[in-house]
C-alpha positions in Angstrom: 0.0 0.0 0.0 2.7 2.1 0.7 4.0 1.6 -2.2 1.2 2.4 -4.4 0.7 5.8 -2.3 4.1 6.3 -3.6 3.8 6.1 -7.2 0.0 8.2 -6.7 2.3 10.7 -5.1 4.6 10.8 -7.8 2.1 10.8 -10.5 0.1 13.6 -9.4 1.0 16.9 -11.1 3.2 19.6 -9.9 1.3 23.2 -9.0 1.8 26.0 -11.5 4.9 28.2 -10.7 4.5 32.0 -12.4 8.1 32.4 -12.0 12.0 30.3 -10.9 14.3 31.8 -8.7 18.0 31.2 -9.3 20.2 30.9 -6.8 22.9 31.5 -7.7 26.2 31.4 -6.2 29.8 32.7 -6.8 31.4 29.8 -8.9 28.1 30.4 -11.3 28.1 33.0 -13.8 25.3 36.2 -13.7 22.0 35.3 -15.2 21.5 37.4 -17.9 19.1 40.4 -17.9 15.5 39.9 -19.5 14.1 42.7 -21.3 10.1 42.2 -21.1 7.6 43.1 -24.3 3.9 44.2 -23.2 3.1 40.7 -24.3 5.2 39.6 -21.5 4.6 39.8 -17.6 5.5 43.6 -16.4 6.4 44.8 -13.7 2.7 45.9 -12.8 1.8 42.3 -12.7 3.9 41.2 -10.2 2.6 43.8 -7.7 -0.1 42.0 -5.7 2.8 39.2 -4.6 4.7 39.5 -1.6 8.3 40.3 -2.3 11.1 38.2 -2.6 14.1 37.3 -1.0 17.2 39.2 -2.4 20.2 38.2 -1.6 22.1 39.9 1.0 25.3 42.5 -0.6 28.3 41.3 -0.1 29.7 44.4 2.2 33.2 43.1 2.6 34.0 41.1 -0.6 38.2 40.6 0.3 37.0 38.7 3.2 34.4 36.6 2.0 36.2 35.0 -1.4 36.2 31.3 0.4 35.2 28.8 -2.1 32.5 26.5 -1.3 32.8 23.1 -1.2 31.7 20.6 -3.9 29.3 19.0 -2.3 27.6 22.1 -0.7 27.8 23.5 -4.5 26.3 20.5 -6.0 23.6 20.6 -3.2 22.9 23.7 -4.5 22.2 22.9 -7.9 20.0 20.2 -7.0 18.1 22.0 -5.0 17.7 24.7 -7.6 17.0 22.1 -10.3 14.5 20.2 -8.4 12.8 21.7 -5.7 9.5 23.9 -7.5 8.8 26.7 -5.4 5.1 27.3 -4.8 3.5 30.7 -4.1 2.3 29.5 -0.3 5.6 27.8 0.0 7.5 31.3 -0.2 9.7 32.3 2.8 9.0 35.1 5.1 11.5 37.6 4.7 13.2 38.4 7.8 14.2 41.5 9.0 18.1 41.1 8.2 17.2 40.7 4.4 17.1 43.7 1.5 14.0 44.9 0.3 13.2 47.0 -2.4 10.4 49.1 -1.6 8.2 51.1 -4.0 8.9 54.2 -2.2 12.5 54.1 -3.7 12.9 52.1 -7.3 16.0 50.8 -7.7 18.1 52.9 -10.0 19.3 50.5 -13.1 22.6 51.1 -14.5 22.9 52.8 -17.8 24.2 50.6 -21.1 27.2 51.2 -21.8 27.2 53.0 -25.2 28.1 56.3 -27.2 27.1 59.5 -26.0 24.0 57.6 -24.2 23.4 58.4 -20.4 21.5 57.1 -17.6 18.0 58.0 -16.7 17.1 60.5 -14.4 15.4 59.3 -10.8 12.3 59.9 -10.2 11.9 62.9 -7.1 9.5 61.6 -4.6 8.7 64.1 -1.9 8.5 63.0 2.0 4.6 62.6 2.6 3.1 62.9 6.0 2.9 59.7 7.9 -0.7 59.0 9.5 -1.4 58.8 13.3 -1.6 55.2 13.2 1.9 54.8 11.8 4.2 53.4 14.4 1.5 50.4 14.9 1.2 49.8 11.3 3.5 46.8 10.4 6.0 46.5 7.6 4.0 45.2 5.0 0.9 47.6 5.7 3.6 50.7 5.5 4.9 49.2 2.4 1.2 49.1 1.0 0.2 53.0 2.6 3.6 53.9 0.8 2.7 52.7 -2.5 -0.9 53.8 -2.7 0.6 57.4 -1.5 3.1 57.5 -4.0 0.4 56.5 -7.2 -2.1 59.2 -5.3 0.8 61.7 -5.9 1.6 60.6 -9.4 -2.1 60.7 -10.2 -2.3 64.4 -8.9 0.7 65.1 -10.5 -1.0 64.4 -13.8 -4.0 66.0 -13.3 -1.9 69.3 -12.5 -0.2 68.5 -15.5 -3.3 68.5 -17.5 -4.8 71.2 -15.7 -2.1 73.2 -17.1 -2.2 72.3 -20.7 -6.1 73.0 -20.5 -5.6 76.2 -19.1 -2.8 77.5 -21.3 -4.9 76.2 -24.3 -8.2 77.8 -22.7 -5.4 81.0 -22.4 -4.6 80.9 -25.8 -8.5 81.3 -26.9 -9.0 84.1 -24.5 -6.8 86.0 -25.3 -7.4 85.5 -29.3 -10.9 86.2 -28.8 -10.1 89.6 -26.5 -8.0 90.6 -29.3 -10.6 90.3 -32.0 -13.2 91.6 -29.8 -11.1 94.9 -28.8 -9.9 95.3 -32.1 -13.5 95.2 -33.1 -14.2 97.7 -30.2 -12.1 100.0 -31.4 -13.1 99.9 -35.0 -16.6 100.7 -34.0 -15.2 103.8 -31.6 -13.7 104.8 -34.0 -16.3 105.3 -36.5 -18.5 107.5 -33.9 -15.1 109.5 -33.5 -15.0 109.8 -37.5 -18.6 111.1 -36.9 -18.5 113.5 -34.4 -14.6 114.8 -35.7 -15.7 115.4 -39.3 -18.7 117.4 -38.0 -16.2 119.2 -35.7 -13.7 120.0 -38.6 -16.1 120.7 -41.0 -17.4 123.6 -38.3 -13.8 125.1 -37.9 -12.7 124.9 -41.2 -15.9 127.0 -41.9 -14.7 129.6 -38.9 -11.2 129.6 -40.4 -12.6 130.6 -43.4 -15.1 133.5 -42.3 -12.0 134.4 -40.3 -10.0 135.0 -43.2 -12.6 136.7 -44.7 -12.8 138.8 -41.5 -8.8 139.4 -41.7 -8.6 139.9 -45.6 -11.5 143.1 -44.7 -9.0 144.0 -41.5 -6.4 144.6 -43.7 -7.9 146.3 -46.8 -9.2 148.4 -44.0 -5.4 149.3 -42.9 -3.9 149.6 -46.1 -7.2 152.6 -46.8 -6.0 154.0 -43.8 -2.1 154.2 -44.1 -3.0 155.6 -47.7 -5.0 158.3 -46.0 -1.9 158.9 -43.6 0.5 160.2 -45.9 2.7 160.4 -43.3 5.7 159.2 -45.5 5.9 155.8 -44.3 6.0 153.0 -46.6 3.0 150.7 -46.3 4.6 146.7 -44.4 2.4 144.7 -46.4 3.5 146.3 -49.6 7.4 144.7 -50.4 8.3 147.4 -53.2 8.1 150.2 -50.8 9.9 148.6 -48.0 12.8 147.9 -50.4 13.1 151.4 -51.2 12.9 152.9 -47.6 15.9 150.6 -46.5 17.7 151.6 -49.5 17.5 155.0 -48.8 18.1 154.1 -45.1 21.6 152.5 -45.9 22.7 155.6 -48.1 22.9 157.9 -45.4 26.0 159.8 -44.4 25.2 161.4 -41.0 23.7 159.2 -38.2 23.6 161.0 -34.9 21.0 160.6 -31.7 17.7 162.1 -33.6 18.0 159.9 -36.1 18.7 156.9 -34.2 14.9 158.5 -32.2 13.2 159.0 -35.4 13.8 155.6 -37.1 13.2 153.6 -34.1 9.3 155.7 -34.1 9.4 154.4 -37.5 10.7 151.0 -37.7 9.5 149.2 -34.3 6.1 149.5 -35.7 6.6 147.8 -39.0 8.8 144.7 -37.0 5.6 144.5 -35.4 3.1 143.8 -37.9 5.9 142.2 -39.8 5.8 139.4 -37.5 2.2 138.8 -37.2 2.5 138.6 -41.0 5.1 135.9 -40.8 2.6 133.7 -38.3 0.2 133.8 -40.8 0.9 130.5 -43.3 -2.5 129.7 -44.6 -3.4 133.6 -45.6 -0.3 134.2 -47.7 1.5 132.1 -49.9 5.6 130.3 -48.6 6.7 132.9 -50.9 4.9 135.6 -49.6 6.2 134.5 -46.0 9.8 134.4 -47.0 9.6 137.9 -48.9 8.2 138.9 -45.7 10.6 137.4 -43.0 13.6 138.6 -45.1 12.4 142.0 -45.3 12.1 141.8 -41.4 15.5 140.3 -40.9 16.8 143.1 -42.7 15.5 145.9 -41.2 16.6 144.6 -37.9 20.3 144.2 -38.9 19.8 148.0 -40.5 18.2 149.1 -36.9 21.1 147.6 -35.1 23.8 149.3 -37.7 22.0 152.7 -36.8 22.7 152.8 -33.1 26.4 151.4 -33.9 26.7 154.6 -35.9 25.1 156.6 -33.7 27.1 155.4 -30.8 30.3 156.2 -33.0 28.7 159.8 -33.4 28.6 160.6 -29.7 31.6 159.2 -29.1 33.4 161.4 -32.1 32.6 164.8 -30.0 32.6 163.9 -26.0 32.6 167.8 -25.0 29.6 168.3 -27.2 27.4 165.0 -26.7 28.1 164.2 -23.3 27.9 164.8 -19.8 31.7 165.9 -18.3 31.2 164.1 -14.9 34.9 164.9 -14.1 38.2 165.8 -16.2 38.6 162.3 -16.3 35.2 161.0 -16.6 32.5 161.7 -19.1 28.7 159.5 -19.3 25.7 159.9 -21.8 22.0 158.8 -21.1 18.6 159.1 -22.9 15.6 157.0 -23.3 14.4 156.2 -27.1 11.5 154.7 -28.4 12.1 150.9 -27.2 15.7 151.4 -26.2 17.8 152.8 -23.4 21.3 154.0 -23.8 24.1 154.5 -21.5 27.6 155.4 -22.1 30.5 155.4 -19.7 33.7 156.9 -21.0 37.2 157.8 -19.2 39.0 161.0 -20.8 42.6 160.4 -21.9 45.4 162.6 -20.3 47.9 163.6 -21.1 50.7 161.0 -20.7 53.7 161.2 -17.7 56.7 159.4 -17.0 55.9 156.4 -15.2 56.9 155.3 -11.7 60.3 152.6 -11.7 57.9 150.6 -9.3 53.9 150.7 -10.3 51.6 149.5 -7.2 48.8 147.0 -8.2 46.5 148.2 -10.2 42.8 148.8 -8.5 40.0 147.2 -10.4 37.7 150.4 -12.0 34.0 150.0 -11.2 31.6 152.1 -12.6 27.5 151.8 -12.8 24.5 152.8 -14.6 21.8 153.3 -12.4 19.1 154.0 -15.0 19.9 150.6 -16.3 20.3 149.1 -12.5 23.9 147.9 -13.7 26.8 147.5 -12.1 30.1 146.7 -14.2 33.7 146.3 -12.8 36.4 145.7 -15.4 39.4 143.3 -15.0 42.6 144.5 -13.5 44.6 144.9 -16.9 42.5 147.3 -18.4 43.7 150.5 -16.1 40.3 152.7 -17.9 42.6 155.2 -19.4 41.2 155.4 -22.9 38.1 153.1 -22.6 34.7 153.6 -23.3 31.9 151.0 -22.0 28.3 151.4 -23.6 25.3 149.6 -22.0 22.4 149.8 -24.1 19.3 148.1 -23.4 16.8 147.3 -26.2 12.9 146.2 -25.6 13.2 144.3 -28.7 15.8 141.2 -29.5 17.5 142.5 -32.4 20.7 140.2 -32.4 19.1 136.6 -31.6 17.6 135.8 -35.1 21.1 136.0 -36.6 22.8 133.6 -33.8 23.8 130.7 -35.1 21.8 128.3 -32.3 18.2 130.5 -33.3 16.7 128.7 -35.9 15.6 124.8 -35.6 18.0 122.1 -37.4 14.9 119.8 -37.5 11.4 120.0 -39.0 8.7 118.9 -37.5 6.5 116.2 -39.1 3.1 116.5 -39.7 2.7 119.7 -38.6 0.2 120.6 -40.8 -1.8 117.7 -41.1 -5.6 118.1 -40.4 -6.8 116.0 -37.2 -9.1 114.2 -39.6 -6.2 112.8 -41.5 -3.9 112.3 -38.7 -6.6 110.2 -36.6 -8.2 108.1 -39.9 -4.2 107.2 -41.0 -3.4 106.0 -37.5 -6.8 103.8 -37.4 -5.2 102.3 -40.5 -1.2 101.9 -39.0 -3.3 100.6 -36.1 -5.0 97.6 -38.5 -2.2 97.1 -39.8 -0.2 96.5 -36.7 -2.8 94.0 -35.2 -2.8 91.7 -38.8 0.9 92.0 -38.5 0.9 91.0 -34.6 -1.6 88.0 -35.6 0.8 86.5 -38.6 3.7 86.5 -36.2 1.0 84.8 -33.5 -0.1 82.3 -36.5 4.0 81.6 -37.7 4.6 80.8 -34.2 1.7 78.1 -33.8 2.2 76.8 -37.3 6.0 75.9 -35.7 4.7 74.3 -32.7 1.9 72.4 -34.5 4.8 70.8 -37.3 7.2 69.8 -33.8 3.8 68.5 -31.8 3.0 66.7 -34.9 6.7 65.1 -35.4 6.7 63.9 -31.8 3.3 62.2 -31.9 4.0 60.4 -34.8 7.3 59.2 -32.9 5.5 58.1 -29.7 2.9 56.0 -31.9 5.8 54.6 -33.5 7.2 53.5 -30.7 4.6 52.4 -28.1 6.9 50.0 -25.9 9.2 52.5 -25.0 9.0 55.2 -22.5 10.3 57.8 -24.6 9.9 59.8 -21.4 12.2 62.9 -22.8 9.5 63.1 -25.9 6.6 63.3 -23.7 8.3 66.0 -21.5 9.2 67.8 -24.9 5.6 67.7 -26.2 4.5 69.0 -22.8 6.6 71.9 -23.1 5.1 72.4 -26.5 1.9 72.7 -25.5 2.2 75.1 -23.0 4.4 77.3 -24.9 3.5 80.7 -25.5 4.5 83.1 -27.7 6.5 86.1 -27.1 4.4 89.1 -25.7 3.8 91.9 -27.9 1.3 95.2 -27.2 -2.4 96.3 -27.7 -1.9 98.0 -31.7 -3.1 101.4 -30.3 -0.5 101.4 -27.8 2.0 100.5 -30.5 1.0 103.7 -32.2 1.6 105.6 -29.4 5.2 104.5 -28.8 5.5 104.4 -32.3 4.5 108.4 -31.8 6.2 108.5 -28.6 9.9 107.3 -30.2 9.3 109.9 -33.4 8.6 112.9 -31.3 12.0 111.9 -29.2 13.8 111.4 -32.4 12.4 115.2 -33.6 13.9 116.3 -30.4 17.0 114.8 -30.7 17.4 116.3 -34.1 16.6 119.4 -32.7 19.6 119.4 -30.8 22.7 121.7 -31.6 25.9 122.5 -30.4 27.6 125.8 -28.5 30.8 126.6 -28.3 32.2 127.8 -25.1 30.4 130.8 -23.7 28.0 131.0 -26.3 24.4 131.3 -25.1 22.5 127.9 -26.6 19.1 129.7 -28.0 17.2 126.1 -28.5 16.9 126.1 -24.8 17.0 129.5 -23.6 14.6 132.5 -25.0 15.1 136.2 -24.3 11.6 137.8 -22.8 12.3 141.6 -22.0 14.2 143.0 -23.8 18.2 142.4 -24.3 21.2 144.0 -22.4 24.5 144.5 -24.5 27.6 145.8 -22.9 30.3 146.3 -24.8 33.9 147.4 -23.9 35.4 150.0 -27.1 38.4 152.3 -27.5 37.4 156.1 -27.7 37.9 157.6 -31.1 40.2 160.7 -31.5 38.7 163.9 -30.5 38.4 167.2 -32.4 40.8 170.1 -31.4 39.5 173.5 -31.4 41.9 176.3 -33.5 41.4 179.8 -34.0 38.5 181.2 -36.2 36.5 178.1 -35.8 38.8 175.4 -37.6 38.2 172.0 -35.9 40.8 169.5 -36.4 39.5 165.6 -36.8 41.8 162.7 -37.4 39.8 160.1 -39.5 40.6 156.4 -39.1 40.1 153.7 -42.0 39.5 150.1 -40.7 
């Protein structure tokens, strides 16, 4: 009988192992590594079975490189050979064995090969631990850790996709506020089309009864300088201004009542001169330059006048002016829009100089009608010097500077509103249609590289290809570069222009010279000038005055 329960034993079949273990020892060579297929067992399959025993690493391999017996190696192999291992016939592992926990996959070493290197581990954060986890035993922690670490990974994803909804969900926002602010605009501006070609057509109609009203004005003036006959040639007329200067220029005497009479005369015609200049839709350009040279000129004659007529005084200082001293002489009178002053110091006759001269004293001298004060430098000892302060309510001497007049011209200056606003509607349209084909380049770009890198993944769907999908991730949410609202393009557009109109604008001084693009003379001007007294006439017998002439 016992026999017979024998060979029943033997006959009946073996239970189904899922897998062999090998052990292995050190006179056997290293199994070699499987590579599994997803028709093969994964690793996902294996995770509802308890772990198994890993042998222990060898932490001291110089000490333990005994070689085993031959009978404990051939035991070995039997028992590997022979013995099937059961699921319920596993071992429990015991606390002095390695485990690899899911918490921490174990890092496999890269193939060697060119220029390839090993992946990157996974960064698991620390989780909180539950109340309950100092009675929890080994495997139930292993268990808590795993389902923790697949919660995160699941989050992880969601927040991934979260993201790739919302930049996509971004994308369509931010087209459609586009297209609905560009349409917002469009519609304001046809109400401010409206409204601004009603307003323009109102002043253009002003303008015009103002010219009118001007034209009348001065076909009134001209009736009434006609009826003047005072002499005066007529500012409007060019002819008879051209014929007063010439006979201006010709004159041979200048003295102080001339230099009173012409400045009656002329300051009035500067005037109206100058509001004939601002006037550049009543007249013609060429009316306005006739005008603006005739201007220029009779301020350059104006200032020649009281050059003469300072030379004048000064030719006679007994006769013209004031003897404050024997070594002092002054002149002062008020004209029509000008106030001069003179200071002069007599010559005397000369003397033999000292072997040793003591310092020379700085001379000071003022002008109180002028509320000046004026001390000259210690070199000029004011022996044959004559200082003239003149003061002038108008700026006769600024126009011909070289700073005066602007190196720039400023653009659009005399563009109607209309215009101006309906051609920046249209640099506006065109802004946004050039913003939107950059916008539609850009996402044409990502679209040919999203495209490329599915076709790879479907290609190859048993590999990770885990730098692919982080690459297509990074495609999806990428955005392209910002750019501004088209109207506020314009207005840095307008912005940069009017700086670069500035800049032009610019000019250089020398040293001491008075920069009149940034400065502007209100008031009136000041000159002071430091010149050498002419020779004086010398009184003979039966009234023969002696003048020395001098030719520069």
């Amino acid at each position: 009988m016992a026999k017979k329960d024998k060979k029943k034993v033997a006959e009946t079949p073996a239970p189904e192992v899922q897998e062999e273990v090998l052990v292995t020892t050190e006179l056997e060579p290293e199994p070699e590594e499987i590579q599994f297929t997803d028709t093969s067992y994964s690793s996902a399959s294996f995770e509802s079975l308890p772990p198994l025993p890993v042998e222990v690493e060898k932490k001291d391999k110089k000490k333990k490189k005994k070689k085993l017996d031959d009978k404990e190696s051939a035991q070995i192999k039997k028992s590997a050979s022979e013995i099937n291992w059961s699921e319920e016939s596993l071992p429990v592992i015991d606390s002095d064995e390695v485990v690899i926990k899911p918490e921490e996959p174990v890092e496999q070493k890269p193939k060697k090969g060119k220029g390839k290197k090993g992946k990157e581990k996974e960064e698991i954060p620390e989780f909180e631990k539950p109340k309950e986890w100092k009675t929890m035993n080994r495997k139930d922690r292993e268990n808590w850790m795993t389902a923790r670490i697949e919660q995160w990974r699941a989050e992880k994803e969601a927040e991934k996709q979260a993201i790739l909804a919302g930049a996509k969900e971004k994308r369509l926002a931010y087209a459609r506020e586009r297209n609905e602010q560009l349409a917002r605009d469009v519609n304001d501006q046809d109400i401010r089309r409206d409204i601004l070609q009603k307003t323009c057509t109102l002043f253009h109609r002003y303008e015009r009864e103002k010219i009118v009203e001007m034209q009348k004005k001065q076909a009134d003036e001209e009736w009434e300088q006609h009826l003047r006959c005072d002499g005066l040639p007529d500012p409007r007329v060019v002819p008879q201004i051209q014929t007063y200067l010439h006979l201006w220029e010709h004159l041979t005497v200048v003295n102080a009542e001339e230099l009173d009479k012409r400045c009656i005369e002329v300051l009035p015609m500067l005037e109206m001169l100058e509001q004939l200049v601002q006037k550049t839709k009543q007249f013609t350009p060429r009316q306005i330059n006739n005008y603006n040279e005739i201007r220029l000129a009779l301020r350059a004659q104006l200032s020649e006048t009281i050059q003469l007529a300072s030379y004048f005084l000064l030719r006679d200082l007994e006769k013209y002016l004031k003897m404050e001293s024997t070594k002092l002489a002054t002149y002062e009178k008020t004209f029509n829009g000008l106030r001069l002053n003179i200071w002069v110091a007599i010559k005397q006759p000369t003397r033999k100089r000292k072997p040793v001269e003591p310092e020379p004293v700085p001379v000071q001298l003022s002008f109180p009608a002028l509320k000046v004060t004026v001390t000259l430098p210690k070199i000029i000892d004011g022996s044959c010097v004559c200082v003239r302060a003149a003061r002038s309510m108008i700026d006769l001497l600024s126009e011909s500077s070289r700073s005066f007049s602007t190196t720039a011209v400023l653009p659009n200056k005399d563009v109607d509103l209309f215009d101006f606003n309906e051609k920046e509607l249209q640099d506006m349209i065109v802004t946004k249609k050039q913003q939107d084909d950059m916008r539609a380049k850009f996402f044409k770009a990502i679209r040919e590289k999203t495209y490329e890198l599915e076709r790879f993944l479907k290609a190859n769907p048993y590999t990770k290809n885990e730098k692919e999908k982080e690459e297509l991730d990074n495609l999806n949410m990428q955005e392209p570069p910002p750019v501004e609202e088209p109207r506020q393009c314009q207005v840095t557009i307008n912005e940069k222009a009017f700086k670069k109109y500035l800049k032009g604008c610019r000019s250089r001084t020398r040293i001491g010279e008075i920069n009149l693009r940034k400065y502007r003379i209100c008031g009136g001007t000041l000159n002071l000038d430091l010149i050498t007294t002419p020779p004086q006439p010398k009184y003979m017998m039966y009234s023969v005055i002696l003048t020395a002439c001098e030719y520069f």
